[in-house]
C-alpha positions in Angstrom: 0.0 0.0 0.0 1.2 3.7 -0.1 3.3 5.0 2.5 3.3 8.7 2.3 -0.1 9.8 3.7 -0.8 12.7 1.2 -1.0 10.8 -1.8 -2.6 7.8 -0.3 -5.6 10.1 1.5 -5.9 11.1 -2.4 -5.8 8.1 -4.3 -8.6 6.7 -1.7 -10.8 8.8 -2.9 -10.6 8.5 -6.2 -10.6 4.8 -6.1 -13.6 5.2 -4.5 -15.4 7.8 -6.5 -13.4 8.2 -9.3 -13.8 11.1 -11.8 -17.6 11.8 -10.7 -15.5 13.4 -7.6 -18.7 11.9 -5.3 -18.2 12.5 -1.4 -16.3 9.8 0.7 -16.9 9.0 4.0 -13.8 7.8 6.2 -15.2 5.7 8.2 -14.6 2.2 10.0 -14.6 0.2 6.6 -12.3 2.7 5.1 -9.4 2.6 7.9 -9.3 -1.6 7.9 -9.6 -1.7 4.1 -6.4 0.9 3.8 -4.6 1.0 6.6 -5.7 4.1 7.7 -6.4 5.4 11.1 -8.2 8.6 11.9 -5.7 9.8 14.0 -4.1 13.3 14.9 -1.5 13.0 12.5 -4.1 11.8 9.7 -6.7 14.4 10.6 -3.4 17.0 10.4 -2.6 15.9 6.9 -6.4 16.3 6.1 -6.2 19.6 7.2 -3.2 20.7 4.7 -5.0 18.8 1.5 -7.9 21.3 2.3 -5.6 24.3 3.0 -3.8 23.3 -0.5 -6.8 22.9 -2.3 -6.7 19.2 -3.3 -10.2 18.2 -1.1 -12.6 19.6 0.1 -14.6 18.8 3.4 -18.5 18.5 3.2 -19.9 21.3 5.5 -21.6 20.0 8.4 -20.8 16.5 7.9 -17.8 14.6 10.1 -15.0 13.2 7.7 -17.0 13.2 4.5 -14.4 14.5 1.7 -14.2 14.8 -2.4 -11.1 15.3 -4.7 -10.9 18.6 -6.2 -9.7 19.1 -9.8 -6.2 20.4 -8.5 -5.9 17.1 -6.5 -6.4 15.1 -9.5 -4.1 16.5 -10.7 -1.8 16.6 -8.2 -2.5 12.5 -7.9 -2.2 12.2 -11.6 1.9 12.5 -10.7 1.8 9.5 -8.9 -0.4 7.8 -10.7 -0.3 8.7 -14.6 -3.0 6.4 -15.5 -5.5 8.3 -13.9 -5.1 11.5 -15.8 -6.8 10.4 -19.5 -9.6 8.5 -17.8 -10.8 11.9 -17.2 -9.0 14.4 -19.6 -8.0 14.9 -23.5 -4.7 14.0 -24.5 -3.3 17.1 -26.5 -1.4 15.4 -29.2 1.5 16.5 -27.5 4.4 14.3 -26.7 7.0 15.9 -23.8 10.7 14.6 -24.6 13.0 15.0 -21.3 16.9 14.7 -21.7 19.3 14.8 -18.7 22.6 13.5 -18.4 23.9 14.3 -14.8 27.2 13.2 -14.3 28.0 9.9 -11.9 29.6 12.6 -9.2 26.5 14.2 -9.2 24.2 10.5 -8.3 22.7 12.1 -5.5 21.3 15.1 -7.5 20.3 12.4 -10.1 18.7 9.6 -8.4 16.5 12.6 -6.8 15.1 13.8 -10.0 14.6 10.2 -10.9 12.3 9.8 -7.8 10.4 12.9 -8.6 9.5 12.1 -12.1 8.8 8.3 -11.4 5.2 8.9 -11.6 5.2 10.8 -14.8 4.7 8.3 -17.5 8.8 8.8 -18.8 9.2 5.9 -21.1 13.2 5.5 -22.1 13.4 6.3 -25.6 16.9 6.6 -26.1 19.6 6.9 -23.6 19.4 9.9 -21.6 16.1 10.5 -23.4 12.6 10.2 -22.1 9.4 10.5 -23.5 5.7 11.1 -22.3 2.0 11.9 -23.6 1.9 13.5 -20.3 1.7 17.7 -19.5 4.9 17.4 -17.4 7.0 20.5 -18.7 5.6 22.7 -16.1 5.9 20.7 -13.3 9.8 19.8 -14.1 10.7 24.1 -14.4 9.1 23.9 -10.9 11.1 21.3 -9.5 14.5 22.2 -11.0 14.3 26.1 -11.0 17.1 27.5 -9.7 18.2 24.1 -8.7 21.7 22.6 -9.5 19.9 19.5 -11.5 18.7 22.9 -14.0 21.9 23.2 -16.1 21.5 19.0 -17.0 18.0 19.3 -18.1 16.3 19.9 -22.2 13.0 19.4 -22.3 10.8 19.7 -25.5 7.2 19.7 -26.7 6.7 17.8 -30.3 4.1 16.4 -32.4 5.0 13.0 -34.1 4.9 13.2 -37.6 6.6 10.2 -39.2 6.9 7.2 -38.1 5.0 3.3 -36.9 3.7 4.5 -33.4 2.8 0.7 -32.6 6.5 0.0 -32.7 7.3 3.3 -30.6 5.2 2.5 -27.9 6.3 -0.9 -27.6 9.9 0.0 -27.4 9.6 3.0 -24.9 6.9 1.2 -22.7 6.5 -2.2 -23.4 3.1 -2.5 -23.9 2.7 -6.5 -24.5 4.8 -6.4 -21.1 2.1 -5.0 -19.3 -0.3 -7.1 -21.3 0.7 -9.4 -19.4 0.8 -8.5 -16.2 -2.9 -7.7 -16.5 -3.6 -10.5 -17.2 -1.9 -12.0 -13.8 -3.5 -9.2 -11.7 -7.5 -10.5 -13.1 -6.2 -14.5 -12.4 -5.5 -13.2 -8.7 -8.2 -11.3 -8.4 -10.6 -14.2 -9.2 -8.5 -16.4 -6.7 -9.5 -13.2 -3.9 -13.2 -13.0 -5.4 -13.4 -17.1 -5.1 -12.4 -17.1 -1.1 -14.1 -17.4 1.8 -13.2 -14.0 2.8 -15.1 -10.7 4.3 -15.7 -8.3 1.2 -13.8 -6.1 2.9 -10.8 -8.2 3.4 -11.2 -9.4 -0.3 -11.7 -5.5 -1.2 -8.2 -4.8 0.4 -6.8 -7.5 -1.4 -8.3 -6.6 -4.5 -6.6 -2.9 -4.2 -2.8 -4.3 -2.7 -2.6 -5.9 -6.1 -4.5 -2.9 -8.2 -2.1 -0.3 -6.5 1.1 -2.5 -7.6 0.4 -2.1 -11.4 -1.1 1.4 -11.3 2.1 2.5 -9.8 4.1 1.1 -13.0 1.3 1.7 -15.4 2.0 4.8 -17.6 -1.1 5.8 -18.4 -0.8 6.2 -22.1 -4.4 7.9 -23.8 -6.5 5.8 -25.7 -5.2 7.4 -29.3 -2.0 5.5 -28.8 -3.0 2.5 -26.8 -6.4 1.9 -28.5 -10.1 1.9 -26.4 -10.0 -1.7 -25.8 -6.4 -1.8 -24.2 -6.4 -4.5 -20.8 -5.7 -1.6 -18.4 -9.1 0.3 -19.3 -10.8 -3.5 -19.1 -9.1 -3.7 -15.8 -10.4 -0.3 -14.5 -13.8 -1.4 -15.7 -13.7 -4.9 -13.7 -12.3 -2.9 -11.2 -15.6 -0.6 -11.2 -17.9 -3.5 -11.1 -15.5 -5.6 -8.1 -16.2 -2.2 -6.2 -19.9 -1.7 -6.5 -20.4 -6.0 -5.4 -18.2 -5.6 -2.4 -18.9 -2.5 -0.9 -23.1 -3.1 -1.7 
């Protein structure tokens, strides 16, 4: 599950509500089937998402929340797929280049952390490509920042070339074909248990939140309508609705 308490008070919600943005009520079921306890510390964090902007607290109500669109966003960073379920893609593909020198790793393996979330496919060495709008959010990171004078970032439309055979070598697309397929054979071994549905709804998320974190959440004009990981949000949809009923 995720660690930092930020993005996971984020991602709760929307696996909850999704891009209808409904309200969420933290209660009982929602601590055991995340890990979450309504503590100080929690309801602190709380406090800062609404501060920020990212939720918003139902008036009148105790612990009832909703994602706002700047927390989307904010959770579309960690978790790239999320972003074109809900949004256009602009045609725009983001090319990042860096090449920060070994004596520099610290500096390097920072960035790398920061822009894990971001959909970077390796394209060629040192160069990194994305559907994503990241361009903004990497001048706020780096600004005035020693990692600044490594960095070339570019905007570009692709005009010539098999797109099929680009996607596969940058993200490996038939890679994660298959581990989609792995995640549905384990979630029909948790829906075929004896379990609680909410044990079997935590189970059902440990594994969803393994793949999501890897998945680069590429629109459906490159990876096509039907592609597995829209089938799995789907299933995933329907898995919520039965065991939360």
């Amino acid at each position: 599950m995720i660690k930092e308490k930020r993005t996971k008070i984020l991602l709760i919600i929307f696996l909850l509500t999704d891009v209808k943005f409904d309200w969420v009520s933290f209660d009982s079921n929602i601590e055991k089937i995340f890990d979450l306890s309504i503590n100080q510390k929690t309801k602190g964090t709380i406090s800062g998402l609404i501060k920020e902007g990212l939720i918003e607290k139902k008036e009148n109500e105790e612990n009832k929340y909703r994602l706002t669109e700047k927390g989307f966003k904010e959770l579309c960073f960690e978790f790239p797929f999320f972003r074109f379920l809900k949004e256009s893609w602009d045609k725009k593909w983001r090319i990042i280049s860096y090449e920060i020198p070994e004596a520099k790793r610290e500096i390097r393996d920072r960035l790398r952390r920061e822009m894990q979330g971001w959909g970077l496919g390796p394209w060629h060495r040192s160069f990194w490509l994305t559907p994503h709008p990241v361009i903004e959010r990497l001048k706020d990171l780096t600004s005035q920042k020693e990692e600044e004078k490594y960095i070339q970032s570019f905007e570009a439309d692709h005009s010539f070339g098999n797109r099929e055979i680009l996607i596969e070598k940058v993200w490996e697309k038939s890679n994660f074909d298959k581990k989609y397929r792995e995640l549905f054979k384990k979630w029909h071994e948790i829906l075929s248990s004896n379990d609680e549905k909410i044990n079997k709804f935590k189970k059902i998320i440990v594994e969803y939140i393994l793949i999501l974190k890897e998945d680069p959440g590429l629109p459906k004009e490159l990876i096509g309508e039907s592609w597995i990981g829209f089938e799995g949000w789907n299933i995933f949809k329907e898995i919520r609705s039965i065991l939360l009923s």
